[in-house]
C-alpha positions as CSV (number, residue, x, y, z in Angstrom):
1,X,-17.2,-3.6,-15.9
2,X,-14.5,-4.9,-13.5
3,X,-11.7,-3.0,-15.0
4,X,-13.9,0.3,-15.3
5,X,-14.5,-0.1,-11.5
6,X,-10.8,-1.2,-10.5
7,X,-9.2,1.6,-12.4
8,X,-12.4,4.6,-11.2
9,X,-11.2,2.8,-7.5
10,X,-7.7,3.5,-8.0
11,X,-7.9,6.7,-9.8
12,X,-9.9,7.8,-6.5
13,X,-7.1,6.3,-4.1
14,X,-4.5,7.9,-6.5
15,X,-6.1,10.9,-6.5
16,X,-6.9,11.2,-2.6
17,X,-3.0,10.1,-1.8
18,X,-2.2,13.5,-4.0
19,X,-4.7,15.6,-1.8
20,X,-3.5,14.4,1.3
21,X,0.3,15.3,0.3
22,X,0.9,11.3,0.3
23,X,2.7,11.4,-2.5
24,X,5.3,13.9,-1.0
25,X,7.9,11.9,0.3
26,X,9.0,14.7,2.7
27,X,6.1,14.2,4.2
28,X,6.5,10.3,5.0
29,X,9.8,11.3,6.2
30,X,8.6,14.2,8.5
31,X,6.2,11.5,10.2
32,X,8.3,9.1,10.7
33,X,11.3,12.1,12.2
34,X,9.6,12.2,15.7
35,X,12.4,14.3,17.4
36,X,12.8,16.6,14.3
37,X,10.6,18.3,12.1
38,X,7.5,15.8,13.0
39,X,4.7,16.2,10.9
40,X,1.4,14.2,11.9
41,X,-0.5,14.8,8.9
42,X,0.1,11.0,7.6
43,X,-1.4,9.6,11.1
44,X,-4.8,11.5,10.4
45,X,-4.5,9.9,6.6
46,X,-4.1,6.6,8.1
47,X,-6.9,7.4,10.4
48,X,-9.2,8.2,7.8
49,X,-8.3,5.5,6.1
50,X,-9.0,2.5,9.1
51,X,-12.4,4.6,9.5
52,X,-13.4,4.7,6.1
53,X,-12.2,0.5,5.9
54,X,-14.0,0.0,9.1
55,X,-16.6,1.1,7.7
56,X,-16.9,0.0,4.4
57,X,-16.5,-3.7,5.1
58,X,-19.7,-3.4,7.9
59,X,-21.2,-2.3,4.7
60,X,-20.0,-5.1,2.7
61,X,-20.5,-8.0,4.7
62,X,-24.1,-7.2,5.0
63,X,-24.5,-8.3,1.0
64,X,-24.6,-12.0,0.4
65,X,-21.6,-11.6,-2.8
66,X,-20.1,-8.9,-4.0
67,X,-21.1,-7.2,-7.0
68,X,-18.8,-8.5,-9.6
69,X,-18.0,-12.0,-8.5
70,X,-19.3,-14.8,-7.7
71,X,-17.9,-14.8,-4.0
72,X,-15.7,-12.6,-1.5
73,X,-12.0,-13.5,-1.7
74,X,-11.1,-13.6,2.1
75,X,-7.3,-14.5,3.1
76,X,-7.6,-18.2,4.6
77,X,-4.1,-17.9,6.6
78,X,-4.2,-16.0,9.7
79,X,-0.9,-17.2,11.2
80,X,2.3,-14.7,11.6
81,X,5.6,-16.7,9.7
82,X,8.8,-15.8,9.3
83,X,8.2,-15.0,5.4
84,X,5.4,-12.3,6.3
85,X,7.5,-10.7,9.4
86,X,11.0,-10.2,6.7
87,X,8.3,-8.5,3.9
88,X,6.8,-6.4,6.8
89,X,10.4,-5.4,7.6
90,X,11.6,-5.1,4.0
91,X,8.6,-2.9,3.4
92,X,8.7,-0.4,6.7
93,X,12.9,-0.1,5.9
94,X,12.0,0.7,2.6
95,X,9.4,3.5,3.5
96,X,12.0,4.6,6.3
97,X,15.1,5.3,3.9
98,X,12.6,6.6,0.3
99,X,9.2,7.8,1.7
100,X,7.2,6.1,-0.3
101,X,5.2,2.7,-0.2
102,X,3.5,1.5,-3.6
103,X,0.5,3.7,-4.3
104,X,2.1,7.2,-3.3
105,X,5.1,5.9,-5.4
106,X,2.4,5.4,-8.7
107,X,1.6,8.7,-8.0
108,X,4.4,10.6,-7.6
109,X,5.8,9.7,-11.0
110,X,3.8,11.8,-13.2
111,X,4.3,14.6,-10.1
112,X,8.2,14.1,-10.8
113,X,8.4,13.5,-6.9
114,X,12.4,13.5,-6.2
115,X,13.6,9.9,-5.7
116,X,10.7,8.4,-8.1
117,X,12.9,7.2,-10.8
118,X,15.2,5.4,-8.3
119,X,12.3,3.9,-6.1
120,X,9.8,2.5,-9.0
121,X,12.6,0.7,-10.5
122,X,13.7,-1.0,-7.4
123,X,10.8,-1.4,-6.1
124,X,9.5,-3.7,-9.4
125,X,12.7,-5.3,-9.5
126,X,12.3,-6.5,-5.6
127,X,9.0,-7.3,-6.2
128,X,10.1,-9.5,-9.3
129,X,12.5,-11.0,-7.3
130,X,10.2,-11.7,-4.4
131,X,7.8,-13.7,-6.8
132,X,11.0,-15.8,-8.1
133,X,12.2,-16.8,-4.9
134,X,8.6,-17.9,-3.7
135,X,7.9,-20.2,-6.9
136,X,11.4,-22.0,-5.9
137,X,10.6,-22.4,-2.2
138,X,9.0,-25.7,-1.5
139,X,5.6,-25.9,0.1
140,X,6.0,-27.0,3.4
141,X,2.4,-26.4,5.0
């Protein structure tokens, strides 16, 4: 039942990323372009979406456990390190130069979005590497 409902929850996100033009990477670009052709279509998206998580998790947190597991899986670390800071860097420099962060990038591929084929790839192969260099860095806290 959990992967019926994980893949229904991203077929949804997939499918609303398409609706909103998400999965354009013009668009990303346009937003972040404030002095040229600024588009601020992906701030109402992002809007929607803080509403909508705002929301959903007053909802939530009202049930005891969630439906499907035995308990909510909440982040323990609340701290700001240098580790999260570079990824939140990597991430926006990456958005800046292609247009795309993760789930647009899904769904652009079958769309034959331009750049797809160049981002997925690199995008894997830097999260690959990410997960390799974190198993070989020691634990220090």
């Amino acid at each position: 039942m959990r992967i019926i409902l994980g893949f229904l929850s991203g077929l949804l996100f997939g499918v609303g990323l398409v609706v909103a033009g998400m999965s354009d990477p013009a668009k990303v670009l346009n937003f972040l372009d404030i002095f040229g052709t600024w588009d601020p279509s992906l701030a109402f998206v992002m809007g929607g979406a803080a509403i909508t998580t705002f929301l959903g998790y007053r909802l939530v947190w009202r049930r005891e456990k969630p439906l499907l597991l035995a308990d909510f899986q909440v982040p323990r670390r609340s701290d700001i390190d240098r580790d999260l800071l570079l990824g939140a860097a990597i991430f926006g420099i990456g958005w800046g130069i292609g247009g795309f962060c993760p789930g647009p990038a899904w769904t652009a591929l079958p769309l034959a979005a331009p750049g797809t084929l160049i981002f997925l790839p690199a995008m894997l192969l830097g999260m690959a590497l990410a997960t390799v260099l974190k198993e070989r860095k020691p634990v220090t806290a």
